[in-house]
gemmi code that builds the backbone of each chain (N, CA, C; Angstrom):
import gemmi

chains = {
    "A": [
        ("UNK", (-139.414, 104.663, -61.494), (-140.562, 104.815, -62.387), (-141.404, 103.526, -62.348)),
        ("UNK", (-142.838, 103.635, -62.082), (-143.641, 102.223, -61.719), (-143.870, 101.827, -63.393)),
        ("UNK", (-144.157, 100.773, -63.327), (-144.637, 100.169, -64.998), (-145.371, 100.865, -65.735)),
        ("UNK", (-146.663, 101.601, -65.042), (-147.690, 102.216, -65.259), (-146.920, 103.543, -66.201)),
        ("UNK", (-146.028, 104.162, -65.491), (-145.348, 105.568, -65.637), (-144.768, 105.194, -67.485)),
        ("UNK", (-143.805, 103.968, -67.135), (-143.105, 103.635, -67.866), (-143.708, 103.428, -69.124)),
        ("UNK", (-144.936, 102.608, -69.197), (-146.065, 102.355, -70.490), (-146.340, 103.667, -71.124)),
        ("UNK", (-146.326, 104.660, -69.985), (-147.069, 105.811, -70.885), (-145.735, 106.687, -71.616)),
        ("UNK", (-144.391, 106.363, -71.520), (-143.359, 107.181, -71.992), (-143.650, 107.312, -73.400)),
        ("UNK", (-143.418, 108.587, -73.952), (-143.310, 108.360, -75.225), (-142.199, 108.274, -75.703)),
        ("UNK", (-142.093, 107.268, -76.743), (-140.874, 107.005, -77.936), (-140.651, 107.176, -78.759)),
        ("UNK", (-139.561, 107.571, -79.016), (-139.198, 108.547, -79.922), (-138.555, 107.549, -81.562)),
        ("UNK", (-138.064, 106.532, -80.798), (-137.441, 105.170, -81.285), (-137.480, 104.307, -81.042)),
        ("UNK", (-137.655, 103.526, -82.504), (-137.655, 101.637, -81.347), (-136.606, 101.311, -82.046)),
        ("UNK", (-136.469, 100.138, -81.407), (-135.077, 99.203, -81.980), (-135.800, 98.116, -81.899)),
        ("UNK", (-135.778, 97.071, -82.541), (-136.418, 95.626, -82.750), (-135.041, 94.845, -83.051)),
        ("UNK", (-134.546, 93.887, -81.745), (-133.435, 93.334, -81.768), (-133.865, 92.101, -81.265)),
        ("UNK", (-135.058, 91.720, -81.393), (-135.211, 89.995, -81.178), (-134.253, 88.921, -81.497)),
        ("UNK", (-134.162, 89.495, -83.085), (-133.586, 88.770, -83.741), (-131.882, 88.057, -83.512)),
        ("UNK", (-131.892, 88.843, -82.331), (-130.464, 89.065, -82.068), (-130.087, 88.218, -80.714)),
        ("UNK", (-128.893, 87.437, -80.682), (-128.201, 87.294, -79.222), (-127.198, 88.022, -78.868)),
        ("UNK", (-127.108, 87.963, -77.568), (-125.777, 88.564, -77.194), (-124.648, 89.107, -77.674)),
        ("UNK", (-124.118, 90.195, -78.374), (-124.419, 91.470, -77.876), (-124.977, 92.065, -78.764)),
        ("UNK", (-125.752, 91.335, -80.006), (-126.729, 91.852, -80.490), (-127.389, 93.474, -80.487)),
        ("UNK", (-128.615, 93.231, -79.240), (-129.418, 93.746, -78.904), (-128.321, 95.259, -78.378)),
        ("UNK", (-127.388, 95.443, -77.737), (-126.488, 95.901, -77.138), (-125.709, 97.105, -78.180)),
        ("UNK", (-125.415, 96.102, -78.989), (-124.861, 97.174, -80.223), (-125.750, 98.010, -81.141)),
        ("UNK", (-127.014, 97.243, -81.392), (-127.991, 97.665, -82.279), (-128.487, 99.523, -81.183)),
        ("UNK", (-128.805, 98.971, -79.804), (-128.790, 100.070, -79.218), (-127.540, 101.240, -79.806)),
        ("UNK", (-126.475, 100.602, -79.439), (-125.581, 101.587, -79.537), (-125.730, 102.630, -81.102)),
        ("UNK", (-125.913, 101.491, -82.336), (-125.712, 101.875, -83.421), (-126.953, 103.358, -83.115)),
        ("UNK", (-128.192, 102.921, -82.948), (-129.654, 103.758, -82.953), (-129.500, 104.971, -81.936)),
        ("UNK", (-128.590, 104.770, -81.129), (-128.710, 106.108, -80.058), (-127.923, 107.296, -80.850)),
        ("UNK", (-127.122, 106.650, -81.450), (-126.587, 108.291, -82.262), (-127.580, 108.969, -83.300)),
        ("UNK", (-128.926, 108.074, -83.764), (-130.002, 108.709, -83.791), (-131.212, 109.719, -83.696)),
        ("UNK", (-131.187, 109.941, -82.209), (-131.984, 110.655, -81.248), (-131.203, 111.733, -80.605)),
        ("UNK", (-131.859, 112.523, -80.263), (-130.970, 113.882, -79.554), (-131.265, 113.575, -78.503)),
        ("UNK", (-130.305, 114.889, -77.621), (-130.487, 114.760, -76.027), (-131.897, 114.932, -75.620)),
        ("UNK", (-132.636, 113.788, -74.949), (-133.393, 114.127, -74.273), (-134.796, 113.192, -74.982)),
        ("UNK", (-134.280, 112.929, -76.115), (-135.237, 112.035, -76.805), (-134.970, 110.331, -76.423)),
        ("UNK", (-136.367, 109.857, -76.584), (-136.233, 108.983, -75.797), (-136.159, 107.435, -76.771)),
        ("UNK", (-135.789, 105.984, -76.614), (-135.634, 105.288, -77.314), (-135.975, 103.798, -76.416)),
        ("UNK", (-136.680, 102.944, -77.235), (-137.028, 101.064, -76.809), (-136.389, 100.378, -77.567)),
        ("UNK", (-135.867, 99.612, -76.831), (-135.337, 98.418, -76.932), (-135.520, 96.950, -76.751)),
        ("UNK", (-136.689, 96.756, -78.115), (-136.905, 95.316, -78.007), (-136.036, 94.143, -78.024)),
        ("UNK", (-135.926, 92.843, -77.184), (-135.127, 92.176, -77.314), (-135.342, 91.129, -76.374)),
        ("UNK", (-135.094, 89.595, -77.350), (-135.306, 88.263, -76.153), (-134.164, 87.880, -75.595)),
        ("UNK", (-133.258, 88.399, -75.177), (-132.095, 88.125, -74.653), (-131.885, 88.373, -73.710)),
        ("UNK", (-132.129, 87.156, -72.501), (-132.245, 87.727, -71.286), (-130.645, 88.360, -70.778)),
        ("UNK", (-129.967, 88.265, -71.230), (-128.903, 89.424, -70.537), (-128.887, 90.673, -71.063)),
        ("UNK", (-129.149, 91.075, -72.067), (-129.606, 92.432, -72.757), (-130.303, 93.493, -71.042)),
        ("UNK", (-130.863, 92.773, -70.568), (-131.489, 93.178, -69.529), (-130.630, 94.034, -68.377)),
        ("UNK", (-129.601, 93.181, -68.188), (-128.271, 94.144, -67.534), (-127.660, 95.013, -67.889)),
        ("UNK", (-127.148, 94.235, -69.605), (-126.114, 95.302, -70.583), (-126.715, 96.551, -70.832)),
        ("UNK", (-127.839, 96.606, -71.207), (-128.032, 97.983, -71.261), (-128.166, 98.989, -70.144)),
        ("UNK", (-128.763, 98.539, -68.795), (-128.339, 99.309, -67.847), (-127.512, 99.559, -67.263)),
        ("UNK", (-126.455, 98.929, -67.884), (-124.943, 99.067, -67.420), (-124.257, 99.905, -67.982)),
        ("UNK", (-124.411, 99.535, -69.116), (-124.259, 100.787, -70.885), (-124.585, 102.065, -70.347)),
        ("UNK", (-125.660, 102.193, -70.124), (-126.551, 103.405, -70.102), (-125.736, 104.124, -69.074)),
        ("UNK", (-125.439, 103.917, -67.919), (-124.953, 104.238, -66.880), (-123.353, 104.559, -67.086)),
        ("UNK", (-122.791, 103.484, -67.901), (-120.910, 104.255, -68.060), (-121.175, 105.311, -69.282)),
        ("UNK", (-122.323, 105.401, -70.265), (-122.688, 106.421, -71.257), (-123.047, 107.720, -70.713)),
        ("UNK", (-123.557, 107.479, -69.777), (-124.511, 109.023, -69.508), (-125.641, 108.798, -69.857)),
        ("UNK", (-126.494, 108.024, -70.786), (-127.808, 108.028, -70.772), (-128.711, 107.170, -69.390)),
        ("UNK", (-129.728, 108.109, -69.960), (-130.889, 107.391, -68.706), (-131.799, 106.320, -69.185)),
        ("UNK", (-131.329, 105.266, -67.963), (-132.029, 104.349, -68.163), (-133.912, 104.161, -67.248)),
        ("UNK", (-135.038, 104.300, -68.326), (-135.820, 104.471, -67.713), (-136.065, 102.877, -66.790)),
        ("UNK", (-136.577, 102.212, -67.471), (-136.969, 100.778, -66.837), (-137.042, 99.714, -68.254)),
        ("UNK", (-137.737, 98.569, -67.583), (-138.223, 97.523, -68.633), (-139.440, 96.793, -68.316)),
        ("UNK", (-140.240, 96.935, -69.740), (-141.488, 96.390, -69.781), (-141.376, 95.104, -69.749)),
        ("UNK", (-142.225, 94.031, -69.285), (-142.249, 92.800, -69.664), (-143.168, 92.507, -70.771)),
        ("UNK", (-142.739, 91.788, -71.908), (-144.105, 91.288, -72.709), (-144.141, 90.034, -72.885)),
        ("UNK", (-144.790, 89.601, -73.642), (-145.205, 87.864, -73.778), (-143.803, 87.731, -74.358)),
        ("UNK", (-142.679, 87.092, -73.972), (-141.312, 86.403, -74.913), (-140.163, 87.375, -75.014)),
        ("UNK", (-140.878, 88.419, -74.424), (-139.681, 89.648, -75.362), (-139.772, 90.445, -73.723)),
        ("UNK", (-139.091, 91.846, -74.017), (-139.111, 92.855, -73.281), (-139.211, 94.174, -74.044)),
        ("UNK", (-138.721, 95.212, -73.352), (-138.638, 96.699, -73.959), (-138.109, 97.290, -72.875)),
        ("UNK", (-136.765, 97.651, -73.425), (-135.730, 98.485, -72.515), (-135.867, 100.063, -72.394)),
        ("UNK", (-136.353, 100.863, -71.746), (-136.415, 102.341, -72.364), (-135.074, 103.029, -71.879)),
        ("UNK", (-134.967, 103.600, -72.756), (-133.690, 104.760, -72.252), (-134.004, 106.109, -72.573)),
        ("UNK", (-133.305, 107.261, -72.125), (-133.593, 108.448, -72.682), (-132.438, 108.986, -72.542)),
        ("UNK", (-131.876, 109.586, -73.867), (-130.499, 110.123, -74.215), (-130.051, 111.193, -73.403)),
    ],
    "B": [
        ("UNK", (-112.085, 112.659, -70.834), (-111.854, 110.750, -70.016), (-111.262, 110.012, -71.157)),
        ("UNK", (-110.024, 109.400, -70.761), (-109.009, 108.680, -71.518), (-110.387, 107.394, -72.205)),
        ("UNK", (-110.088, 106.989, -73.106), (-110.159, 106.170, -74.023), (-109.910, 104.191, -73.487)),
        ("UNK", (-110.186, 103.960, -72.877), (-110.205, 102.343, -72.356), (-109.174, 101.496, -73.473)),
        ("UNK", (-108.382, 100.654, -73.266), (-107.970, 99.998, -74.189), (-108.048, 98.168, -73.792)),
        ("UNK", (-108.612, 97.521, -74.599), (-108.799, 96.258, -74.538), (-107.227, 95.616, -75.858)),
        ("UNK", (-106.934, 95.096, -74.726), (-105.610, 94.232, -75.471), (-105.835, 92.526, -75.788)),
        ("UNK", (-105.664, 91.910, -77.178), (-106.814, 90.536, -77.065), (-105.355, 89.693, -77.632)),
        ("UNK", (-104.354, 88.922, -77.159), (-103.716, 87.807, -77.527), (-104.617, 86.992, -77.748)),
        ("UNK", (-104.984, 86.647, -79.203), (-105.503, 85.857, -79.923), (-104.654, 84.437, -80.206)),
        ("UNK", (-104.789, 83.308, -79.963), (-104.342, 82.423, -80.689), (-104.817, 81.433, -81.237)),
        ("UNK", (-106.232, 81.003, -80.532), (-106.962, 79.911, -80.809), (-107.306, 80.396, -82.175)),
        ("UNK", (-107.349, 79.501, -83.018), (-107.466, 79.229, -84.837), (-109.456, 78.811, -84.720)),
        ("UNK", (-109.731, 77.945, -83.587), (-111.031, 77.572, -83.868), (-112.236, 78.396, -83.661)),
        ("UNK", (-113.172, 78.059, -84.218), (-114.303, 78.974, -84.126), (-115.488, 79.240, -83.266)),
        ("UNK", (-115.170, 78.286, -81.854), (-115.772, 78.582, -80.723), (-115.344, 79.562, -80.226)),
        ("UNK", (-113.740, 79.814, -79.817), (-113.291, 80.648, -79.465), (-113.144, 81.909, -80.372)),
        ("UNK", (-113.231, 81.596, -81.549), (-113.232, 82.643, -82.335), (-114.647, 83.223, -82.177)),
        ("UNK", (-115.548, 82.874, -82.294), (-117.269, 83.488, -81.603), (-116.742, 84.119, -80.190)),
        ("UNK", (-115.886, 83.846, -79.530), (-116.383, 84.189, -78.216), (-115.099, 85.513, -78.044)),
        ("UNK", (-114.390, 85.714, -79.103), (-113.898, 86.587, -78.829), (-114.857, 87.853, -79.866)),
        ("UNK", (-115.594, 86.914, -80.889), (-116.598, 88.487, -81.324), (-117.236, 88.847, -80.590)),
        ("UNK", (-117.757, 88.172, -79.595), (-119.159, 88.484, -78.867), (-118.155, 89.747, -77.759)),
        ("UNK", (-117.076, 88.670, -77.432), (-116.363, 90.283, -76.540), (-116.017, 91.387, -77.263)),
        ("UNK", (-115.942, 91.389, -78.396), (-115.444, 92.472, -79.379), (-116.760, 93.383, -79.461)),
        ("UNK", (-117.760, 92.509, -79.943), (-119.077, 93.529, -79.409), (-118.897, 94.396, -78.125)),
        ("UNK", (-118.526, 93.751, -77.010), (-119.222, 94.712, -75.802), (-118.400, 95.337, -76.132)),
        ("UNK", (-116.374, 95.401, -76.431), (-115.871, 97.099, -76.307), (-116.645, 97.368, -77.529)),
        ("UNK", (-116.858, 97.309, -78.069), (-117.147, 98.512, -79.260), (-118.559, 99.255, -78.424)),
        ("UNK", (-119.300, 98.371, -78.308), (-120.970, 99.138, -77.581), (-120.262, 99.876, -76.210)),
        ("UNK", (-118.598, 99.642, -75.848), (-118.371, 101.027, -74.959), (-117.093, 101.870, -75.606)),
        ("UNK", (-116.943, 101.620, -76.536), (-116.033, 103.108, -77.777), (-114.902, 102.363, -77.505)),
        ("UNK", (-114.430, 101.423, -76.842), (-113.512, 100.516, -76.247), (-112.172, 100.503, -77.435)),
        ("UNK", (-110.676, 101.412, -77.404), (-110.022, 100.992, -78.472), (-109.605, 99.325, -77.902)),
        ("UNK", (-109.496, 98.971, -79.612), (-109.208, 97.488, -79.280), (-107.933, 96.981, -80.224)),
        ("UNK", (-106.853, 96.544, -79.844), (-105.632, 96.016, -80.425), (-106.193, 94.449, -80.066)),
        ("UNK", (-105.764, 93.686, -81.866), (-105.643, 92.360, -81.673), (-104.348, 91.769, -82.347)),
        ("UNK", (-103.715, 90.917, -81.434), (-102.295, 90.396, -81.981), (-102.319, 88.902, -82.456)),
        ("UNK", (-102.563, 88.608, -83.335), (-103.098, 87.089, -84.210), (-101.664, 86.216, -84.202)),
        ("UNK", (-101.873, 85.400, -83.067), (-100.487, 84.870, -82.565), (-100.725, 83.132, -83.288)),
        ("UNK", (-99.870, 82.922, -83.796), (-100.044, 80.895, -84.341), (-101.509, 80.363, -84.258)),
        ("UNK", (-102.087, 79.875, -84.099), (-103.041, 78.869, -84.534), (-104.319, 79.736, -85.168)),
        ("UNK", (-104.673, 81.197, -84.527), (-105.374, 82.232, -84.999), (-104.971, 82.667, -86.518)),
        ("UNK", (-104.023, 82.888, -86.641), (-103.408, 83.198, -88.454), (-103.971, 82.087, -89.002)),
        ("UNK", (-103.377, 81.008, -88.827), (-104.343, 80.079, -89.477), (-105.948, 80.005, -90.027)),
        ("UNK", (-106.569, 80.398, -88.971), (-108.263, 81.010, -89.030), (-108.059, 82.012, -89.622)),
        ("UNK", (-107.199, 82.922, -89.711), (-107.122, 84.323, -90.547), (-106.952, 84.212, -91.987)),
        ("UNK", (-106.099, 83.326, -92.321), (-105.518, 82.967, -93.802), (-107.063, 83.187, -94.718)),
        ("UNK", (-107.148, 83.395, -95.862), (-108.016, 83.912, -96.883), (-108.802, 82.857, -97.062)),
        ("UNK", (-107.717, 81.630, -97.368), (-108.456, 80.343, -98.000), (-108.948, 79.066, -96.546)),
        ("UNK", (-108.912, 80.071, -95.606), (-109.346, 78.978, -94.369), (-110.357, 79.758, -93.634)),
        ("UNK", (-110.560, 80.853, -93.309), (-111.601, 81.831, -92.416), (-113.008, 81.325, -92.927)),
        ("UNK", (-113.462, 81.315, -93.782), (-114.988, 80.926, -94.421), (-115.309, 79.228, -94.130)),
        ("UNK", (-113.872, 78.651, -94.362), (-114.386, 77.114, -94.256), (-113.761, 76.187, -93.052)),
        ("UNK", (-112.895, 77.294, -92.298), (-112.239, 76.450, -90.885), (-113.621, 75.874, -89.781)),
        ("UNK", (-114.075, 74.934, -89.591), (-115.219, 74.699, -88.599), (-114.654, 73.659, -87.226)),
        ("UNK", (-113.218, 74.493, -87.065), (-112.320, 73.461, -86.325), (-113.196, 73.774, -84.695)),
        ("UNK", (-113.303, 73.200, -83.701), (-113.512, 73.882, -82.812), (-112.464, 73.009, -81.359)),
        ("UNK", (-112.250, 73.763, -80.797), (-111.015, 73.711, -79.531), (-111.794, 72.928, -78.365)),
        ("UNK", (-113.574, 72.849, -78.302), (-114.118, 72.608, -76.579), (-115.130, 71.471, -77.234)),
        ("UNK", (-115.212, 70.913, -76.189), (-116.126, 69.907, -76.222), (-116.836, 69.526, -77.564)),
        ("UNK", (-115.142, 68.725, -78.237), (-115.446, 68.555, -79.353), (-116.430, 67.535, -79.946)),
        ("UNK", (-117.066, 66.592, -79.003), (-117.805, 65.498, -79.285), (-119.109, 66.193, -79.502)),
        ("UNK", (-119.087, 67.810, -79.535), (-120.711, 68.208, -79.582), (-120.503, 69.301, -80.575)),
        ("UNK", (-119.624, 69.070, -81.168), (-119.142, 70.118, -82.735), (-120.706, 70.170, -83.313)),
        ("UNK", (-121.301, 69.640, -84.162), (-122.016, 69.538, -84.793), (-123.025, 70.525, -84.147)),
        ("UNK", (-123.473, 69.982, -83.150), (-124.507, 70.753, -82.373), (-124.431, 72.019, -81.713)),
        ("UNK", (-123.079, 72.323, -81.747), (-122.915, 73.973, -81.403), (-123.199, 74.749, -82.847)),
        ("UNK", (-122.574, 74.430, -83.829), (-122.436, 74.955, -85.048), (-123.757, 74.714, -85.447)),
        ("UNK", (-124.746, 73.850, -85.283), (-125.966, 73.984, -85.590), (-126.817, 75.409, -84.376)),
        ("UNK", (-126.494, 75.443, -83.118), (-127.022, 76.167, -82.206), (-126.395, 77.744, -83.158)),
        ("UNK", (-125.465, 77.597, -83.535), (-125.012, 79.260, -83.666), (-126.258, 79.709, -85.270)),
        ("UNK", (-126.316, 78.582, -85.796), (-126.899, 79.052, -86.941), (-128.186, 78.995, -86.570)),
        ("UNK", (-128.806, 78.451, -85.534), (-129.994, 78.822, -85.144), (-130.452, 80.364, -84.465)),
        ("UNK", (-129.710, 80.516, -84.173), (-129.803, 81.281, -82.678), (-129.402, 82.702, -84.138)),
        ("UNK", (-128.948, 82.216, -85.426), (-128.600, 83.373, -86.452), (-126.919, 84.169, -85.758)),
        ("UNK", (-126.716, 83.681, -85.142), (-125.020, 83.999, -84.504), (-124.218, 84.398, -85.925)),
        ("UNK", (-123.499, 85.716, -86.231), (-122.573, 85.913, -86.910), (-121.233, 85.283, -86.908)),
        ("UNK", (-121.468, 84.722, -88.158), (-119.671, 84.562, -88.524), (-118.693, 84.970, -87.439)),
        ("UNK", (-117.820, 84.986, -87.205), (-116.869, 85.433, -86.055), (-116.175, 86.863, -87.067)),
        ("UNK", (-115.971, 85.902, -88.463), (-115.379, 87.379, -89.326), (-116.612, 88.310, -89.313)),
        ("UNK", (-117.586, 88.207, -89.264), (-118.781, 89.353, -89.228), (-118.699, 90.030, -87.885)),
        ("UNK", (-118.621, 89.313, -86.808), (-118.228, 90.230, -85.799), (-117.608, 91.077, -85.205)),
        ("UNK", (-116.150, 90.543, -85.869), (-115.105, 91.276, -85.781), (-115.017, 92.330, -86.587)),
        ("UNK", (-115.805, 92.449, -88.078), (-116.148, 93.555, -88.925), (-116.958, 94.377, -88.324)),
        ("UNK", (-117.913, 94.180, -87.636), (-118.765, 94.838, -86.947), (-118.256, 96.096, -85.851)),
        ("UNK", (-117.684, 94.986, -84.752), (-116.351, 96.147, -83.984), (-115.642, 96.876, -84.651)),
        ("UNK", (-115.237, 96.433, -86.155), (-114.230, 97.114, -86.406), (-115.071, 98.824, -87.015)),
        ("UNK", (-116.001, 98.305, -87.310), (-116.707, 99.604, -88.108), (-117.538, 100.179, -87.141)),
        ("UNK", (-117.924, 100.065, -85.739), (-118.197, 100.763, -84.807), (-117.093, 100.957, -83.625)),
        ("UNK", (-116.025, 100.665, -83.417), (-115.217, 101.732, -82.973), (-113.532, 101.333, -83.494)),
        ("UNK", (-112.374, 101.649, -82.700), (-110.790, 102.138, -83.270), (-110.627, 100.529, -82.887)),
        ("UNK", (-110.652, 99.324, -83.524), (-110.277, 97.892, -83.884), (-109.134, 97.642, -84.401)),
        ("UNK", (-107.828, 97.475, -84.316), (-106.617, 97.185, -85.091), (-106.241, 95.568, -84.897)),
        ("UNK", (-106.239, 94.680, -86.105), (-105.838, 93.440, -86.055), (-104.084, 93.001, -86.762)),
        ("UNK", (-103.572, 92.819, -85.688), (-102.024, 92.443, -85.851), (-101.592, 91.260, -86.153)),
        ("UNK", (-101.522, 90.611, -87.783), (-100.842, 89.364, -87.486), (-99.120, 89.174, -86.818)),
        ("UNK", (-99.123, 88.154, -86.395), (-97.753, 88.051, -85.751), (-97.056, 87.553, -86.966)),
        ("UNK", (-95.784, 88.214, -86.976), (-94.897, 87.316, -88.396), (-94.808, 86.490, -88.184)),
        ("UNK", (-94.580, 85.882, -87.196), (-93.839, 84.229, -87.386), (-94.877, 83.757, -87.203)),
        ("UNK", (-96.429, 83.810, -86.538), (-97.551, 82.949, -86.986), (-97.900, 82.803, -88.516)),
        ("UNK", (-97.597, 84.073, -89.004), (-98.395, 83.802, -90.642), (-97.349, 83.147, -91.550)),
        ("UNK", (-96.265, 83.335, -90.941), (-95.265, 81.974, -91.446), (-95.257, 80.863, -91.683)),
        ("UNK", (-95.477, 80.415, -90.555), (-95.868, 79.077, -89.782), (-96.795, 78.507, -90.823)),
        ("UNK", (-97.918, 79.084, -90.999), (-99.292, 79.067, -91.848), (-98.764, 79.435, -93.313)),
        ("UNK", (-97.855, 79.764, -93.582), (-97.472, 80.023, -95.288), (-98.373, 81.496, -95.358)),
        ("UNK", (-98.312, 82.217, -94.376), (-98.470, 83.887, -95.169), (-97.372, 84.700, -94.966)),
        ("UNK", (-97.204, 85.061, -95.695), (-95.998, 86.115, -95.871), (-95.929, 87.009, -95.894)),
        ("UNK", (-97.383, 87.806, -96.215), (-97.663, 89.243, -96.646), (-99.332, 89.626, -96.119)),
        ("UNK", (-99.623, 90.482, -96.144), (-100.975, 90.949, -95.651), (-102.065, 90.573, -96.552)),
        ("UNK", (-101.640, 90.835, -97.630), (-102.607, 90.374, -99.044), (-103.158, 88.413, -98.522)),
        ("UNK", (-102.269, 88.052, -97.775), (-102.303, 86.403, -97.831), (-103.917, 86.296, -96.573)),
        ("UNK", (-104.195, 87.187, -96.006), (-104.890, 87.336, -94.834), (-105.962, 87.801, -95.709)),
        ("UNK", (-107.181, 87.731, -94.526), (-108.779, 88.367, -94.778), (-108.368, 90.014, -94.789)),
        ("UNK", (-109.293, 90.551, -95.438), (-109.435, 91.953, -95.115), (-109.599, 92.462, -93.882)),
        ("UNK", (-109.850, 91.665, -92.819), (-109.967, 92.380, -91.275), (-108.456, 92.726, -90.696)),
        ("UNK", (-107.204, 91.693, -91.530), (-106.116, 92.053, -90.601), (-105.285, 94.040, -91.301)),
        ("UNK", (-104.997, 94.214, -90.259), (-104.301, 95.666, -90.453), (-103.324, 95.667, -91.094)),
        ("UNK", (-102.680, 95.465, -90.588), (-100.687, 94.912, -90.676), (-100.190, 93.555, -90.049)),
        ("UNK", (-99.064, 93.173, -90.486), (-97.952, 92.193, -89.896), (-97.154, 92.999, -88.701)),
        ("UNK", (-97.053, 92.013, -87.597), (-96.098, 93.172, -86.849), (-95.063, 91.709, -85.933)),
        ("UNK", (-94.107, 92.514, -84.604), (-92.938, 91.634, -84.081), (-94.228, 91.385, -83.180)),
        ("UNK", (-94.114, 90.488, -82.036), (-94.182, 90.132, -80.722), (-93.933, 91.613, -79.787)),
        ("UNK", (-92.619, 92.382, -79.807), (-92.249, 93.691, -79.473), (-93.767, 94.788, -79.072)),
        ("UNK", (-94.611, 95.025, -80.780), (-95.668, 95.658, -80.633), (-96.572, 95.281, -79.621)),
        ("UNK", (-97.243, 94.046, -79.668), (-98.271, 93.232, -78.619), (-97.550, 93.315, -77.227)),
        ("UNK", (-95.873, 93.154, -76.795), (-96.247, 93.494, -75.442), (-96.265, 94.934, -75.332)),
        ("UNK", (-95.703, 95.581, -75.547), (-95.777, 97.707, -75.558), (-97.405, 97.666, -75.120)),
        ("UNK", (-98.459, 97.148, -76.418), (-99.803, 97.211, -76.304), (-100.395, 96.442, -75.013)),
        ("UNK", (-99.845, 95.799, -74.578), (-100.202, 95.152, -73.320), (-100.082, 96.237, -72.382)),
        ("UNK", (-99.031, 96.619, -72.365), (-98.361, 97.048, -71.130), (-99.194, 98.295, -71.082)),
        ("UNK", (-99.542, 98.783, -71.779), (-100.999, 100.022, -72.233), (-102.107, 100.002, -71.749)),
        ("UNK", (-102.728, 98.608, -72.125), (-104.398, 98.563, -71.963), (-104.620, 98.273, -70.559)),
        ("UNK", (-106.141, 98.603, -70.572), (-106.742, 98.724, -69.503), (-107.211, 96.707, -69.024)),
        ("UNK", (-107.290, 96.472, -70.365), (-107.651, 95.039, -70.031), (-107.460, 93.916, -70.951)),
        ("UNK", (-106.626, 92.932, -70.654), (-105.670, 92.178, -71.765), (-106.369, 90.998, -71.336)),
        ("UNK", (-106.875, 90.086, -72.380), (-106.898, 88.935, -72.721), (-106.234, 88.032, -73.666)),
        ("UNK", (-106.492, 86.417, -73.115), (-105.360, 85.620, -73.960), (-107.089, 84.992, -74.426)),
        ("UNK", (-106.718, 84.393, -75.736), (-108.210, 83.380, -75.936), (-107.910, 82.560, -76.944)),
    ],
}
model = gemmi.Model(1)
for chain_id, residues in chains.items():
    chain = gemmi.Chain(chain_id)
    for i, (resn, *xyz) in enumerate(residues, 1):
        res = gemmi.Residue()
        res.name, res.seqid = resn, gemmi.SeqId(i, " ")
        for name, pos in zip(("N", "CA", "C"), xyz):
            atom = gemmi.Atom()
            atom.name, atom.element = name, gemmi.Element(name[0])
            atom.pos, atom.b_iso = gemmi.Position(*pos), 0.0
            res.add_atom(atom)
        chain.add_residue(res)
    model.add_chain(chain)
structure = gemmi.Structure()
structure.add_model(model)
structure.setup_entities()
């Protein structure tokens, strides 16, 4: 999915885990995905540059889909879709 | 699909290592990860009621104590007991003091411990639970 694709996903959920280090951002996902149904989709804000792996790693032994990640000024946005 | 089991020989009492075994306690839980912990000597100590809130002992590069414990409260880093509450209330977490550690330390009974520990148990339980999990650490 190019960036372009990715900007236009719609979300269904955010998670705002700045605030957070390691595994922070990771769990807060976890807590929020039992949230959303199959197929609904969820972001994952977060300045933690390893958050960046964990969740596509997550996503992948879970079964969810990991779309991509936005870059923003300091932060990111992880998308997934359940 | 079987259930993963993380096995954690706990002994370090200090609170570097005690952070660094929440932060691993995070990742099993963010993967449903059951987790057995066996609170072996110097860890009971950190467990005891009247030492968990105010132990700021730390085990590594102790000439920079100050400045880690300032980095964790920057960075907003949980308590190690907050972390371990955390795992425990997002997935199957069981904390085992060892008898003869909470001895050692003057506990005798479960009541003498934080609310995170489960039960008192032998040495016997922790290896069985070893010999189980998918992935055993000492810390």
């Amino acid at each position: 999915m190019t960036q372009e694709e990715l900007m236009s996903v719609a979300i269904d959920k955010s998670i705002d885990a700045r605030g957070t280090s390691c595994p922070g951002p990771l769990l807060a996902a976890k807590k929020a995905i039992g949230q959303i149904s199959k197929g609904q989709t969820m972001e994952v804000l977060s300045a933690d540059e390893g958050t960046k792996r964990d969740i596509p790693k997550w996503c992948n032994k879970k079964g969810f889909e990991y779309l991509g990640t936005i870059e923003e000024s300091g932060f990111f946005k992880i998308i997934i879709r359940k | 699909m079987k259930t993963k089991k993380l096995c954690l020989a706990l002994y370090s009492g200090s609170v570097d290592k005690l952070t660094a075994a929440g932060v691993i306690l995070g990742g099993a839980a963010a993967e449903d990860m059951d987790v057995e912990i066996y609170v072996l000597l110097q860890a009971a100590f950190a467990f005891k009621k009247e030492n968990a809130m105010t132990n700021t002992r730390v085990a590594e590069i102790t000439d920079k104590k100050d400045e880690f414990l300032a980095s964790l409260q920057r960075l907003d880093a949980p308590h190690w007991t907050e972390a371990f509450k955390t795992a425990k209330e997002m997935t199957n977490v069981k904390v085992h003091i060892c008898g003869f550690a909470g001895k050692v330390w003057n506990g005798f009974k479960l009541d003498d411990f934080i609310d995170l520990a489960d039960d008192i148990c032998g040495i016997g339980e922790y290896i069985s639970s070893a010999e189980e999990a998918d992935i055993n650490l000492f810390i």
